[in-house]
ZARO-896393 format. One record per residue (C-alpha): chain; residue in one letter; x, z, y. Coordinates in Angstrom, 2 decimals, always signed. Example, Ala and Ser with C-alpha at 12.3 -4.5 7.8 and 13.67 -1.06 7.14 Angstrom:
<sites>
  cadena  residuo        x        z        y
       A        a   +12.30    +7.80    -4.50
       A        s   +13.67    +7.14    -1.06
</sites>
This chain:
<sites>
  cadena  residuo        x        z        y
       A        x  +274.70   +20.86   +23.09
       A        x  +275.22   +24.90   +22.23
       A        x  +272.65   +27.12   +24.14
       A        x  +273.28   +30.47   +24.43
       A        x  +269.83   +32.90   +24.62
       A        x  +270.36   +35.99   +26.52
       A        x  +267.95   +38.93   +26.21
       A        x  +267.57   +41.26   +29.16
       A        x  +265.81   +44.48   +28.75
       A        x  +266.87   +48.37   +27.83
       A        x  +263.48   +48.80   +25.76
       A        x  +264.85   +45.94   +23.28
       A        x  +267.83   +47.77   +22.72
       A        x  +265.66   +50.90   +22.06
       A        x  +263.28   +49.51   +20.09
       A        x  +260.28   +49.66   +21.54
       A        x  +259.42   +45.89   +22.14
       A        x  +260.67   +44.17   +19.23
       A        x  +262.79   +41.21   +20.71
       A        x  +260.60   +38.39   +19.37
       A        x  +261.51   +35.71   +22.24
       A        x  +264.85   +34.76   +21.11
       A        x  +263.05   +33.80   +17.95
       A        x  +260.58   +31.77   +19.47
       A        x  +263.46   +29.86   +21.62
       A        x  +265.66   +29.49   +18.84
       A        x  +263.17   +27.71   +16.86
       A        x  +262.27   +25.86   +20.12
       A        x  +266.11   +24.59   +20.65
       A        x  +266.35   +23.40   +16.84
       A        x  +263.76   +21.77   +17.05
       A        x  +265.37   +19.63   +19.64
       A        x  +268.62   +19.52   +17.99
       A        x  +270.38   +22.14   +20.18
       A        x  +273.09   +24.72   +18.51
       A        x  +272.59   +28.52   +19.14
       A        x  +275.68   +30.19   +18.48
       A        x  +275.31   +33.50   +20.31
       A        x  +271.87   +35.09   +20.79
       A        x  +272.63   +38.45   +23.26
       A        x  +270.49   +41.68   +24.29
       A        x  +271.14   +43.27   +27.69
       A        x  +269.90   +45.83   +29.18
       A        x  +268.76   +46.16   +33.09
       A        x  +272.06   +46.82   +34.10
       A        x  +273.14   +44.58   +37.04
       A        x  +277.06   +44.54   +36.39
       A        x  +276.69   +44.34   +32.25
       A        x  +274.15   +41.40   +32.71
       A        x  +276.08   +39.76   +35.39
       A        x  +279.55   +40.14   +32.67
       A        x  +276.95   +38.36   +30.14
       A        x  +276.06   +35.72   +32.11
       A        x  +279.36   +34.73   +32.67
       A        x  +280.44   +35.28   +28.96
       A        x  +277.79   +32.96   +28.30
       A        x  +278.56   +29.88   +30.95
       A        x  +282.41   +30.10   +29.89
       A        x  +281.54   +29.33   +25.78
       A        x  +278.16   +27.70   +26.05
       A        x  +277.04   +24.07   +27.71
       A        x  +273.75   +25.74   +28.77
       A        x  +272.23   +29.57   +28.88
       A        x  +268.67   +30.65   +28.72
       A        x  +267.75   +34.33   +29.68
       A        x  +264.21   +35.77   +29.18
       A        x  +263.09   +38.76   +30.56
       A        x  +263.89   +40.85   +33.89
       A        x  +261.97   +38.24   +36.39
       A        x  +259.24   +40.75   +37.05
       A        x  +258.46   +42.91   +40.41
       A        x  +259.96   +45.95   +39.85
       A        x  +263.45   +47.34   +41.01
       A        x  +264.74   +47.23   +36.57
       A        x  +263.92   +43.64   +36.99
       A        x  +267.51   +42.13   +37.75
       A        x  +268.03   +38.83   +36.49
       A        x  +268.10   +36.99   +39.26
       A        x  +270.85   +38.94   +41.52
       A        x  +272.74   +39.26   +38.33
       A        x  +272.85   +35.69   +38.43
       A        x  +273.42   +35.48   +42.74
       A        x  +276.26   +37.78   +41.91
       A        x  +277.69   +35.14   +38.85
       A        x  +276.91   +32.32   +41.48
       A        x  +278.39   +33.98   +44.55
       A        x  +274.82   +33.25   +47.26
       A        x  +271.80   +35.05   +47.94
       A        x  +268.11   +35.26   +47.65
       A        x  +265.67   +32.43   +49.09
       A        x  +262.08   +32.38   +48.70
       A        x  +259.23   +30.04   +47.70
       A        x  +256.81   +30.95   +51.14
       A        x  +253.92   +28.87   +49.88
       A        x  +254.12   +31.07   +46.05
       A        x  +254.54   +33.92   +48.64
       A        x  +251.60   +33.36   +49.80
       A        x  +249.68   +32.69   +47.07
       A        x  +251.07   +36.13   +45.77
       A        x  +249.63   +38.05   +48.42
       A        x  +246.64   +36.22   +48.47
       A        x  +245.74   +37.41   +44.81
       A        x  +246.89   +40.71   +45.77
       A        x  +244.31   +40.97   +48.68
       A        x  +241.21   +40.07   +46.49
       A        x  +242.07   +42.73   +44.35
       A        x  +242.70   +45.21   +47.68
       A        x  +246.32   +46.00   +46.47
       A        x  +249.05   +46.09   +48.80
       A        x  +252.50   +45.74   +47.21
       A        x  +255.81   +43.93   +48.76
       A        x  +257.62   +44.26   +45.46
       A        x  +255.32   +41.50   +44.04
       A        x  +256.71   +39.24   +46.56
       A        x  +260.20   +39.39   +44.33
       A        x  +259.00   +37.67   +41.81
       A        x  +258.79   +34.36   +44.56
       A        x  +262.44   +34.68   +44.79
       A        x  +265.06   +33.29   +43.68
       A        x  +269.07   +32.14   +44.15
       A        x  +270.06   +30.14   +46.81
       A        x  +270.48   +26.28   +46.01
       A        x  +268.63   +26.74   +42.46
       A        x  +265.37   +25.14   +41.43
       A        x  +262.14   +27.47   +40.94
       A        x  +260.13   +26.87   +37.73
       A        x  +256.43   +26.78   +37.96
       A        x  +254.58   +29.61   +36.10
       A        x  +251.66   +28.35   +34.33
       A        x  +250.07   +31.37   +32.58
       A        x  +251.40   +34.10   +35.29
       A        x  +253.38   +34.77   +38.07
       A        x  +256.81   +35.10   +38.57
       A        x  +258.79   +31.67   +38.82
       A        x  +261.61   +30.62   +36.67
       A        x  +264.98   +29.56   +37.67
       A        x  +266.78   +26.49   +37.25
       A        x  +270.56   +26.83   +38.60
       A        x  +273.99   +25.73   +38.05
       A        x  +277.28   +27.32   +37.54
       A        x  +280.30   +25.33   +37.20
       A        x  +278.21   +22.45   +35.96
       A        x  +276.66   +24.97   +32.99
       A        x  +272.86   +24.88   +33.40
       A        x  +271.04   +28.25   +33.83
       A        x  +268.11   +28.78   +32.84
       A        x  +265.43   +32.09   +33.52
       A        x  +262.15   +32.24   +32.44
       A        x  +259.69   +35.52   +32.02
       A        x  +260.02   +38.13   +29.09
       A        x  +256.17   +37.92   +28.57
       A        x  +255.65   +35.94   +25.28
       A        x  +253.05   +33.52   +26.66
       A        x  +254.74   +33.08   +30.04
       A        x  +258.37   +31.99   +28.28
       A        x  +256.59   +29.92   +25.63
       A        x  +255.12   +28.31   +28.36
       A        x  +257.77   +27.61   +30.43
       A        x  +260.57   +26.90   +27.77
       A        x  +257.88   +23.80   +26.51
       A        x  +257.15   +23.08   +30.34
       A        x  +260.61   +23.19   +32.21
       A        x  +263.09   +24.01   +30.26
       A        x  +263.06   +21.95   +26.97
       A        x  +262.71   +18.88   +28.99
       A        x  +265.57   +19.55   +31.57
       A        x  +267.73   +20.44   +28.22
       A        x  +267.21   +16.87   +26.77
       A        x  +267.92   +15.10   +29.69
       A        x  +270.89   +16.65   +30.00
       A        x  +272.38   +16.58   +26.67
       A        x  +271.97   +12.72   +26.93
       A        x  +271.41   +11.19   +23.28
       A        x  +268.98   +12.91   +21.90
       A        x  +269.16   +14.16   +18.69
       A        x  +266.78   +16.07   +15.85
       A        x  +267.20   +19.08   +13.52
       A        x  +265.36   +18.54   +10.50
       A        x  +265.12   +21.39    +7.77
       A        x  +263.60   +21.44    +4.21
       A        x  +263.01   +25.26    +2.15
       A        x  +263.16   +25.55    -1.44
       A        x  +261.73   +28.28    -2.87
       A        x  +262.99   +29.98    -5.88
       A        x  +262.50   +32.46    -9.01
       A        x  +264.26   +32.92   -11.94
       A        x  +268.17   +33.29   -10.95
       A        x  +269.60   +35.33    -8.52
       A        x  +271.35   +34.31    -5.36
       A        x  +275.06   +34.25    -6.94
       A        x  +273.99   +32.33    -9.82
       A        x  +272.29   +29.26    -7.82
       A        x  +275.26   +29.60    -5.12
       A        x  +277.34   +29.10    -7.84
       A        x  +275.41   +26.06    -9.31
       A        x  +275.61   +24.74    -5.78
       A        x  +278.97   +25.70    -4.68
       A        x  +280.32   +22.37    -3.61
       A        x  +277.39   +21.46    -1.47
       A        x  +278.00   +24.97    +1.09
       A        x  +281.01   +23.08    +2.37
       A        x  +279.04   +19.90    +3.67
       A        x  +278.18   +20.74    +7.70
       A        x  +275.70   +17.89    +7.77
       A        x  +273.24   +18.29    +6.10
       A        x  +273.86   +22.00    +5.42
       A        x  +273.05   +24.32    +2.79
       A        x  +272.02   +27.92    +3.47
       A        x  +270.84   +31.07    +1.19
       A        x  +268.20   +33.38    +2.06
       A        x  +267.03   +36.47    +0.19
       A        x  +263.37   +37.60    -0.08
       A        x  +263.08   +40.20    -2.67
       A        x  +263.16   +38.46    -5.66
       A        x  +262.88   +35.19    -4.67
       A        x  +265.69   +32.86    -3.45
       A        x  +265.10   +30.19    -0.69
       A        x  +267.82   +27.63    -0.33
       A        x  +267.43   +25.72    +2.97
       A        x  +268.48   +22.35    +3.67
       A        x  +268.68   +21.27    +7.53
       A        x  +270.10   +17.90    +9.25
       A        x  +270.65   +16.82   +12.65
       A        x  +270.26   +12.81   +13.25
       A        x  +269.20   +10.93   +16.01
       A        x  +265.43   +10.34   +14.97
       A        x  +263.10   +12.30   +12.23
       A        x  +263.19    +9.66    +9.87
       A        x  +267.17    +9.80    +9.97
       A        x  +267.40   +13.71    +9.21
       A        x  +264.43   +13.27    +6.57
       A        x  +266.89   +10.82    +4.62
       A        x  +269.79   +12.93    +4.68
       A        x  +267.81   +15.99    +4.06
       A        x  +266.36   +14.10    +0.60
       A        x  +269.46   +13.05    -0.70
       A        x  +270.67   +16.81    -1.01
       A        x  +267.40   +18.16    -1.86
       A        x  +267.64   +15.34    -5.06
       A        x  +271.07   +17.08    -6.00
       A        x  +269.53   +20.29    -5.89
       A        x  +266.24   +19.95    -8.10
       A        x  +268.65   +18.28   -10.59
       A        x  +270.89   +21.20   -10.87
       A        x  +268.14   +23.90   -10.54
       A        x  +265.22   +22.13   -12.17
       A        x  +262.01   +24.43   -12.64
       A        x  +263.68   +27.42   -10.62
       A        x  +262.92   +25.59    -7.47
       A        x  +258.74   +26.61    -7.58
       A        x  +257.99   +25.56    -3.82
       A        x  +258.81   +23.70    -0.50
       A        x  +258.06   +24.65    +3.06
       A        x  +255.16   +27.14    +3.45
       A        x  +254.25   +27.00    -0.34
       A        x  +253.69   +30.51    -1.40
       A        x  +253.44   +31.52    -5.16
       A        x  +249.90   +32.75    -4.21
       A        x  +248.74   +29.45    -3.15
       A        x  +250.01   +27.48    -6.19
       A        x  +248.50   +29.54    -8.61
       A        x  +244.81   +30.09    -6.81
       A        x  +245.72   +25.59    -7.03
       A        x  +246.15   +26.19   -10.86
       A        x  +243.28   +28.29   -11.34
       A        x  +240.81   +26.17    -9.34
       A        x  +242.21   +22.95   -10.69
       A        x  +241.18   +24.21   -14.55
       A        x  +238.13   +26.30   -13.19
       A        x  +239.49   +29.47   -14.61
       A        x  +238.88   +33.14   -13.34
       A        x  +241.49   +35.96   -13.53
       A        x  +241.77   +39.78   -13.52
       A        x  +244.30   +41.89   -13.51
       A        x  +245.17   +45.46   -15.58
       A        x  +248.46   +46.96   -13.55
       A        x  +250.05   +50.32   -14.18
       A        x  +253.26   +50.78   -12.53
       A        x  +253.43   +48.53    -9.63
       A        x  +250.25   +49.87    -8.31
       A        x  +247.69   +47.57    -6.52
       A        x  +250.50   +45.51    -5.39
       A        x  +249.60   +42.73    -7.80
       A        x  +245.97   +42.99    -7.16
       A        x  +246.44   +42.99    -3.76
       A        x  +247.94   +39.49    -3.93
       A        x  +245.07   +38.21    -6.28
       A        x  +242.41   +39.83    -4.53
       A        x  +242.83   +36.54    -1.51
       A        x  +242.68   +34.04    -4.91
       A        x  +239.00   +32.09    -4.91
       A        x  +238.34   +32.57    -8.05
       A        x  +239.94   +36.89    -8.32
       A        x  +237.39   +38.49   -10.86
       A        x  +238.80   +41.89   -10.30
       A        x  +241.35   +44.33   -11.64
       A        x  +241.99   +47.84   -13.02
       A        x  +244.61   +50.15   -11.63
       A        x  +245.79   +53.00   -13.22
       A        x  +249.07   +55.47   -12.43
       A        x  +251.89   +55.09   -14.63
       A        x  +254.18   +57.74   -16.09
       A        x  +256.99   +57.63   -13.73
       A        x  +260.09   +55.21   -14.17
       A        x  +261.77   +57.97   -16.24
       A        x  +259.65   +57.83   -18.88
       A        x  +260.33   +56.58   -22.55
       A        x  +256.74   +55.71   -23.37
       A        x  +256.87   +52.03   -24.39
       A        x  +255.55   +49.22   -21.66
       A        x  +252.63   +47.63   -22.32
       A        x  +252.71   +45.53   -24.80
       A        x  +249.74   +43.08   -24.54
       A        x  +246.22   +43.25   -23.64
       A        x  +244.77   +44.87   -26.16
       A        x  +247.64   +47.40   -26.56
       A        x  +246.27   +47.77   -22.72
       A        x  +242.68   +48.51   -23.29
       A        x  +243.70   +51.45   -26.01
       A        x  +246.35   +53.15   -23.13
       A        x  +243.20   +54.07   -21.70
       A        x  +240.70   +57.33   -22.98
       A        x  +237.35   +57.83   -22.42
       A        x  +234.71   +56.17   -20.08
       A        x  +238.13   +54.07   -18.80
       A        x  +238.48   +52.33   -21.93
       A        x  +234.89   +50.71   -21.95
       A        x  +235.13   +49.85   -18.57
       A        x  +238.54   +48.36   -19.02
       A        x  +237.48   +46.28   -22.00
       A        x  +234.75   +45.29   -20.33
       A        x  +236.35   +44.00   -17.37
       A        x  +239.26   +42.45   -19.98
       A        x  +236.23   +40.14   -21.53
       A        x  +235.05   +39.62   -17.98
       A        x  +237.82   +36.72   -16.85
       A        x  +239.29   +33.51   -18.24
       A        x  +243.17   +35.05   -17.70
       A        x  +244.30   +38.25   -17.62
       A        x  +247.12   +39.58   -16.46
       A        x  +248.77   +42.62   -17.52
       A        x  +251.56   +44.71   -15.81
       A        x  +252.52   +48.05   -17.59
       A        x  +254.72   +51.08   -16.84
       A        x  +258.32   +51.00   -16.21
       A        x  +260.28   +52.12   -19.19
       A        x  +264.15   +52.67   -19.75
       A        x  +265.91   +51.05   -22.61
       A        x  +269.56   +51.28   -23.62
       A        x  +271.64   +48.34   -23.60
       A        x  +274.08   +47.27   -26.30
       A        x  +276.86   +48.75   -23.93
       A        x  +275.21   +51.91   -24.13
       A        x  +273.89   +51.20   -20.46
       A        x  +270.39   +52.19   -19.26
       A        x  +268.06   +48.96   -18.54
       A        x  +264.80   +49.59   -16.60
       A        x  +261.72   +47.06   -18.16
       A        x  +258.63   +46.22   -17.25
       A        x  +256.30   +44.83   -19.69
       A        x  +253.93   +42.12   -18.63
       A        x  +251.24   +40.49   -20.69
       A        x  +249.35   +37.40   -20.04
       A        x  +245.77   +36.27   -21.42
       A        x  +244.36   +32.70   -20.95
       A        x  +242.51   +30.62   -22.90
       A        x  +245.17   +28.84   -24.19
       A        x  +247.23   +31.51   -25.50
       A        x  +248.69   +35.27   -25.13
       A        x  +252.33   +35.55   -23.83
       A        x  +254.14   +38.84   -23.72
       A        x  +257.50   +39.57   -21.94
       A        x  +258.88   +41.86   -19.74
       A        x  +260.26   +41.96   -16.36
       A        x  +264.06   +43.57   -15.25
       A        x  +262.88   +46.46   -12.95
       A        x  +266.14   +46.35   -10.04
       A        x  +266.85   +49.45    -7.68
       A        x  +264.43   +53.01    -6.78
       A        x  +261.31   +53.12    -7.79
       A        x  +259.67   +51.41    -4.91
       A        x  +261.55   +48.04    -5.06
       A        x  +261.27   +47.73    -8.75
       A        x  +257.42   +47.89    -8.30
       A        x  +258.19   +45.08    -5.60
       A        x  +259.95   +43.45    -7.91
       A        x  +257.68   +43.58   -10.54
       A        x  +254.69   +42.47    -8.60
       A        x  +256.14   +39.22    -7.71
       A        x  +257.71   +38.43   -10.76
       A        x  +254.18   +39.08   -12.56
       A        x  +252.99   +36.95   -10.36
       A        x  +255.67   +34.02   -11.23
       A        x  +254.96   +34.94   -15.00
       A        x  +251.18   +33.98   -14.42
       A        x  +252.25   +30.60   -12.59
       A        x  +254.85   +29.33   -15.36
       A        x  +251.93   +30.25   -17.87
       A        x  +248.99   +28.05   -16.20
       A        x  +251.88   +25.06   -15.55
       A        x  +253.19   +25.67   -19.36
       A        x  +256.74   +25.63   -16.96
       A        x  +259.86   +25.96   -19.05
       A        x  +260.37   +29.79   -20.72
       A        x  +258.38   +32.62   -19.63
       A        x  +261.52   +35.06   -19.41
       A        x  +262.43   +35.33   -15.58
       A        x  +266.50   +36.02   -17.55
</sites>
């Protein structure tokens, strides 16, 4: 079944309310199996909302709007969708009177609270469980129509209530979307797409790319009639994946590279500090939620232009540093089991004769000292970025002993 979300309200096309309910319904109809293939914003304009409603009922087997239920005159969902079904307004007298009821024992008078016990002619109201204003169940050429309140907690509410459950009876078989995440460092989106090229064609399971920062998350989803069904389909792919990406793929799911590495540290009962220069507090602010964070030392860097040479291990680190600084930053360097160390962003020239932005990192455990360096990508700001989060991967592939340090 393909659901079509519809958005009503000018301030989401301004940006003032950031349009979170057609995420929460998306994730809400895949859940149940349900295809999304348009997801539209209108704003309180009677005719243009009317135009999208119809859009909607001609290219999707059911439509959901959220928003524009309310009391006031912008609210105008439902004659927008009295003028796509041709009747008028009826109203619910017994939610009519409950209305005014509430309104008297606050001593407000207002009729325009009575629209929100309206609604088309020959639909079905929705019951409102967290607030006021019913929902609306109706029918146009056989396409279900669905309107529920733009208040987060009201349409979460009645989406789980009245809608989701109408939805599955009607589709009749009911089906599941399943979806697995891998998470991944080390190679950039073309080169695992690339590595993975002839599994993008497959529509079930599918394959999907996202981008976040650095890190590359490849995510595996299958409809099937049952859980168990998609879970099997879903593993067979993921199999084919780890065996073509092998220790790239770092975590599943919610697994952050924060978590596995405060799991490392724990697990072995070792502390860790941090010395950063150029990415400034970004690391630290990441270790800083780690159980066992000793503490770190921050200290400005010499711009991204600069020649000076990155830091080139820990105690290269404690020697950058003059004066009163230098105690207290070999102090704190003797203070930890592991130290990490991010330095300044230097520019090198490439055999090509091509500049090459670096940023050395340095790690400490007990075990052993590792030194490497990190590509720094784009302006200053997302190289720091970058930097921070591949220090961060550096520091988990040296507790796991994982393959090469080099992110290249």
């Amino acid at each position: 079944m393909i659901v079509e979300v519809i958005a009503v309200g000018t301030e989401l096309l301004l940006g003032e309310i950031v349009n979170t309910n057609v995420a929460d319904i998306g994730v809400r109809l895949a859940e149940d199996g349900f295809d999304v293939h348009h997801q539209v914003t209108v704003g309180d304009n009677l005719d243009r909302l009317a135009s999208a409603i119809q859009t909607a009922v001609d290219r999707a087997d059911a439509v959901i709007l959220t928003g524009g239920i309310g009391p006031t005159q912008d609210d105008q969902t439902r004659d927008a969708i009295c003028a796509v079904l041709g009747v008028g307004l009826a109203t619910d007298d017994s939610h009519a009177e409950a209305i005014r009821d509430r309104l008297a024992q606050r001593g407000v008078v207002a009729d325009t609270a009575l629209r929100m016990a309206t609604y088309p002619e020959g639909a079905d109201p929705l019951p409102n469980s967290t607030g006021v204003a019913l929902g609306i169940a109706a029918r146009h050429r056989g396409t279900p129509i669905f309107a529920v309140p733009g208040v987060p907690v009201e349409m979460r509410a009645m989406i789980d209530q009245s809608v989701r459950p109408r939805l599955r009876e009607l589709s009749g078989e009911p089906s599941v979307l399943s979806s697995r995440l891998l998470h991944c460092w080390g190679l950039g989106e073309s080169q695992i797409a690339e590595r993975l090229d002839d599994l993008y064609d497959s529509a079930n399971p599918s394959v999907a790319f996202l981008i976040k920062g650095p890190e590359v998350r490849i995510r595996i989803s299958a409809k099937a009639g049952s859980s168990q069904e998609a879970a099997a389909m879903i593993e067979s792919v993921e199999q084919t994946v780890c065996s073509r990406l092998g220790d790239v793929i770092f975590a599943v799911d919610d697994e952050t590279v924060d978590q596995i590495v405060d799991d490392l540290l724990i697990s072995r009962g070792w502390t860790v500090d941090c010395i950063e220069v150029c990415t400034r507090g970004l690391v630290s602010s990441r270790l800083a939620g780690l159980k066992l964070f000793a503490g770190s030392v921050i200290r400005p860097g010499t711009g991204a232009k600069s020649n000076v040479g990155a830091v080139a291990g820990v105690a290269d680190a404690q020697t950058d540093v003059e004066g009163d600084a230098a105690q207290r930053l070999s102090a704190h360097v003797s203070s930890a089991d592991v130290t990490l160390v991010v330095g300044d962003v230097t520019e090198q020239t490439t055999n090509d004769g091509a500049a090459a932005r670096q940023v050395g990192v340095a790690i400490r455990t007990p075990e052993r000292e590792l030194v490497t360096s990190i590509r720094a990508l784009g302006n200053d700001e997302r190289a720091r970025t970058f930097a921070a989060v591949g220090a961060l991967h550096l520091l988990r592939r040296a507790l796991t002993s994982c393959g090469g340090l080099s992110p290249d």
